[in-house]
C-alpha positions as CSV (number, residue, x, y, z in Angstrom):
1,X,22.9,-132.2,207.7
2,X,25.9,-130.8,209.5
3,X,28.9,-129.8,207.4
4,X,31.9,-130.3,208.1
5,X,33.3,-126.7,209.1
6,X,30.3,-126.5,211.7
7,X,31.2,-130.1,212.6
8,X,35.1,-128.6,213.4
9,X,33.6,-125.1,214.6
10,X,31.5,-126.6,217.4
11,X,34.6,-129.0,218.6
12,X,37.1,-126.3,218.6
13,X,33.9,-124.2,221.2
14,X,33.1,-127.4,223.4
15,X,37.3,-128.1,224.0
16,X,37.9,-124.3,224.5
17,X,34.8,-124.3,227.3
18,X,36.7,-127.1,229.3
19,X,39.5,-124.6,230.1
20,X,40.0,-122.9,233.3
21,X,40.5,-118.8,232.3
22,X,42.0,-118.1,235.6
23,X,44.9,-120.8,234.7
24,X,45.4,-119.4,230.8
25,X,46.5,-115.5,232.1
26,X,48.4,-116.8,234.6
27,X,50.3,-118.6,232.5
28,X,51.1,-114.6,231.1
29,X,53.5,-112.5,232.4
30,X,53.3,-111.4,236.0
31,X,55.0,-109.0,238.1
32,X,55.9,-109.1,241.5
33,X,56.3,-105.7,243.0
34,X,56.8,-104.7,246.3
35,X,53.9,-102.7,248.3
36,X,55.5,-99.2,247.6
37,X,56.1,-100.6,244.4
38,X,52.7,-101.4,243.9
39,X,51.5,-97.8,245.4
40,X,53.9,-96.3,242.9
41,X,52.5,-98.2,239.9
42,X,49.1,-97.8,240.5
43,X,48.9,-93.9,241.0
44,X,51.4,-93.4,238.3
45,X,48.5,-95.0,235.8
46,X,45.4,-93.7,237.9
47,X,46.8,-89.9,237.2
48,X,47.4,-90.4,234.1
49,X,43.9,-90.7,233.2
50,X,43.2,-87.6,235.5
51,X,42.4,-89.6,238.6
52,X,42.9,-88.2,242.0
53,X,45.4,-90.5,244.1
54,X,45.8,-90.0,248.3
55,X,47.3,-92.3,250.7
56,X,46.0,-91.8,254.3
57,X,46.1,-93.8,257.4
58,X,43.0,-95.4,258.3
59,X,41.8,-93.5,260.6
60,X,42.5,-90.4,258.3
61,X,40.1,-91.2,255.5
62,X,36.8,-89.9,257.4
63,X,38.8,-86.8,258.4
64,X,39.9,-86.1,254.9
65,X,36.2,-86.6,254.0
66,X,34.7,-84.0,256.3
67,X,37.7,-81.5,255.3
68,X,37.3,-82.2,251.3
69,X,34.2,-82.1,250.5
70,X,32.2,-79.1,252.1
71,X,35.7,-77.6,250.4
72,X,34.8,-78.9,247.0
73,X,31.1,-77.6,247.5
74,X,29.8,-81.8,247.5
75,X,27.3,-81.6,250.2
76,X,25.1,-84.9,249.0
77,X,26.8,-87.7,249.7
78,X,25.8,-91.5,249.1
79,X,26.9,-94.7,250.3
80,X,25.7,-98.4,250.7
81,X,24.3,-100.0,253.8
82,X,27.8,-101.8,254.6
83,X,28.5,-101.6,258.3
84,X,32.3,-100.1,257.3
85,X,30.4,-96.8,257.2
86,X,28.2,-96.8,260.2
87,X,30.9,-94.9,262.5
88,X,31.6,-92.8,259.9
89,X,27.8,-91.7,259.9
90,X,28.5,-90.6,263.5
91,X,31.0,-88.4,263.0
92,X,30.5,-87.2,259.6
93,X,30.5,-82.9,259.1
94,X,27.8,-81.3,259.6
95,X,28.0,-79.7,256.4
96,X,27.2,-83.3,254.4
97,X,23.8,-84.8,254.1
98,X,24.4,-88.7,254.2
99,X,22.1,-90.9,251.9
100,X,22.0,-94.1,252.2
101,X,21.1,-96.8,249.5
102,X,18.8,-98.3,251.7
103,X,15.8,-98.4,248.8
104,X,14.6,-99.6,245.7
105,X,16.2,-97.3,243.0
106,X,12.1,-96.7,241.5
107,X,11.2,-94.9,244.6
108,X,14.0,-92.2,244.9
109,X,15.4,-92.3,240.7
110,X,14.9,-88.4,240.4
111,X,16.9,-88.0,243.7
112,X,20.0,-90.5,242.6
113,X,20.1,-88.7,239.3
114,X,19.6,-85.1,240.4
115,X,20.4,-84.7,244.1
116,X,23.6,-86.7,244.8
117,X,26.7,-84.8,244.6
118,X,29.4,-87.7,245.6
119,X,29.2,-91.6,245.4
120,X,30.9,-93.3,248.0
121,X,32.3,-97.2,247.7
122,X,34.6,-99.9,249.3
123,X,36.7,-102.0,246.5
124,X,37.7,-105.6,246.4
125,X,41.1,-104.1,245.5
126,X,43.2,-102.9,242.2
127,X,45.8,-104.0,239.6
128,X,48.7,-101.7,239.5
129,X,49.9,-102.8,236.4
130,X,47.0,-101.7,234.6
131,X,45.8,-98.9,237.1
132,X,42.3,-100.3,237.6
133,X,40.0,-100.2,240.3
134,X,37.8,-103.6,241.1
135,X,34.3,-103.3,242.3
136,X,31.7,-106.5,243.1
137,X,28.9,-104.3,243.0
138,X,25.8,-106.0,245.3
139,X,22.8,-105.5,247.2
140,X,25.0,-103.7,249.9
141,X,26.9,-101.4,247.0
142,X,24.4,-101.7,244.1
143,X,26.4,-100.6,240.3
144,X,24.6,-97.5,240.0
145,X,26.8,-95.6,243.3
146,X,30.0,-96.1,241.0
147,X,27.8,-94.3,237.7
148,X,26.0,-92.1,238.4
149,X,26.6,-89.5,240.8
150,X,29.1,-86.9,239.2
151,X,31.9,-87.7,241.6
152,X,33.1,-91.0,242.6
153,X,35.1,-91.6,245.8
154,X,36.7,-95.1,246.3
155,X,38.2,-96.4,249.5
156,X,41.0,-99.0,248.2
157,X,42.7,-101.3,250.9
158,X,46.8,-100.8,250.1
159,X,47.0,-104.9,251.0
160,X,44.8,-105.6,248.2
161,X,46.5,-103.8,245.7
162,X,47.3,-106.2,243.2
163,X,50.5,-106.4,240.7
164,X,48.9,-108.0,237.8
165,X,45.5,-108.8,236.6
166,X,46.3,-112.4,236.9
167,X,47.4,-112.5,240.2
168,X,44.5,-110.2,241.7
169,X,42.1,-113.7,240.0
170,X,43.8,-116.1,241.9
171,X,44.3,-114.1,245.3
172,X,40.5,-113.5,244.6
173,X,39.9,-116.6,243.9
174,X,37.6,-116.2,240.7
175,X,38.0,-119.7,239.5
176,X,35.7,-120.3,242.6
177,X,33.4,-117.5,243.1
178,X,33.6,-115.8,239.7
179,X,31.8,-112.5,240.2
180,X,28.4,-112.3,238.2
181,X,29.0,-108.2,238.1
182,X,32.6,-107.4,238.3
183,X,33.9,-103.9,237.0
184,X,37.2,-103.0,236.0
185,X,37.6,-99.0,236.8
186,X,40.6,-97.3,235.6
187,X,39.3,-93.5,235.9
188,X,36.8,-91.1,234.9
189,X,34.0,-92.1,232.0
190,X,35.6,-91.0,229.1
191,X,35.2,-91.2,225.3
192,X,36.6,-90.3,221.8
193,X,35.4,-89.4,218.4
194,X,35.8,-90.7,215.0
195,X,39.4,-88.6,215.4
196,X,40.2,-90.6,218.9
197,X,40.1,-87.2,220.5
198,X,39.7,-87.9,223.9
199,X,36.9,-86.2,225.8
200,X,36.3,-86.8,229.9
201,X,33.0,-86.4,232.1
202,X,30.3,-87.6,229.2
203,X,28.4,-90.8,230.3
204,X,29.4,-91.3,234.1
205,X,31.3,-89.8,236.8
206,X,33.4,-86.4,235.9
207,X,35.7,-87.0,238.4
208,X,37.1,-90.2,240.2
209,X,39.1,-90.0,243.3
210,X,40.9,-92.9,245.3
211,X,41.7,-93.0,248.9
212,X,44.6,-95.7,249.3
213,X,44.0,-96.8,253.4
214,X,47.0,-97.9,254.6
């Protein structure tokens, strides 16, 4: 027979289930910050957690592509089948191999894990007040571009940079189309020990790097 403290613990579960989590944080604080504001915010926190911050035109991010990375030795470069990148395939330098995530990850595991140099993605935009990067990860982007190669380059829309958590869930519109695979990136994997010393590079990318298109 059911107690009484289960009978309380399962009605306090079934009332809490009934309410909408986009409503309860926006009910926190927000901010309102202007679009340089917002720019400001967000590279402030990124680089604080030894991300790398640029803001380019948009018709400067390919350029600064096929300028960086033969410079930074990152000749294996992946990215998803999403047409945003089909020009850029066109005029990319002839010093980067493009590979595409075009297949399933059993057939080509040892070449993800040991031949990719540089992980390319789009974003569905960032918080600034938190310095976070969010990714929808699908079958055009699959989860695995964003963890494992050792470099991670993200191309971040400056409109959809977000002041506050709450406001980048309702401009998203999560209460309707919650994302089943959502991740929150705020900068290279890092760790810490039992003495919260704080070590960088040791179960994901080394490096992460943001290109803000403006």
């Amino acid at each position: 027979m059911m107690n009484k403290s289960r009978r309380h613990i399962l009605k306090r579960l079934r009332s809490s289930s009934q309410l909408n989590p986009v409503n309860m944080i926006a009910d926190t604080a927000t901010y309102n910050l202007s679009k340089d504001e917002k720019i400001q915010r967000l590279t402030q926190c990124m680089t604080a957690v030894r991300t790398e911050v640029h803001h380019l035109n948009n018709k400067h991010w390919a350029d600064w592509l096929n300028h960086e990375l033969p410079k930074r030795n990152l000749k294996n470069l992946l990215m998803g089948t999403c047409q945003k990148f089909d020009e850029y395939c066109q005029q990319v330098n002839k010093n980067i191999n493009i590979h595409r995530y075009d297949k399933d990850i059993e057939t080509w595991k040892n070449e993800l894990y040991q031949g990719i140099d540089v992980g390319l993605t789009t974003t569905k935009g960032a918080i600034a007040e938190t310095g976070s990067l969010i990714l929808w990860p699908n079958s055009q982007e699959p989860r695995l571009m964003s963890l494992v190669p050792p470099v991670h380059i993200a191309l971040l829309k400056v409109e959809q940079i977000y002041s506050s958590f709450a406001e980048a869930m309702e401009q998203l519109d999560w209460a309707a189309q919650t994302p089943t695979n959502a991740l929150l990136i705020s900068g290279p994997s890092k760790t810490a020990d039992i003495e919260q010393t704080l070590a960088y590079g040791i179960h994901g990318p080394k490096q992460l790097i943001v290109l803000i298109i403006d």
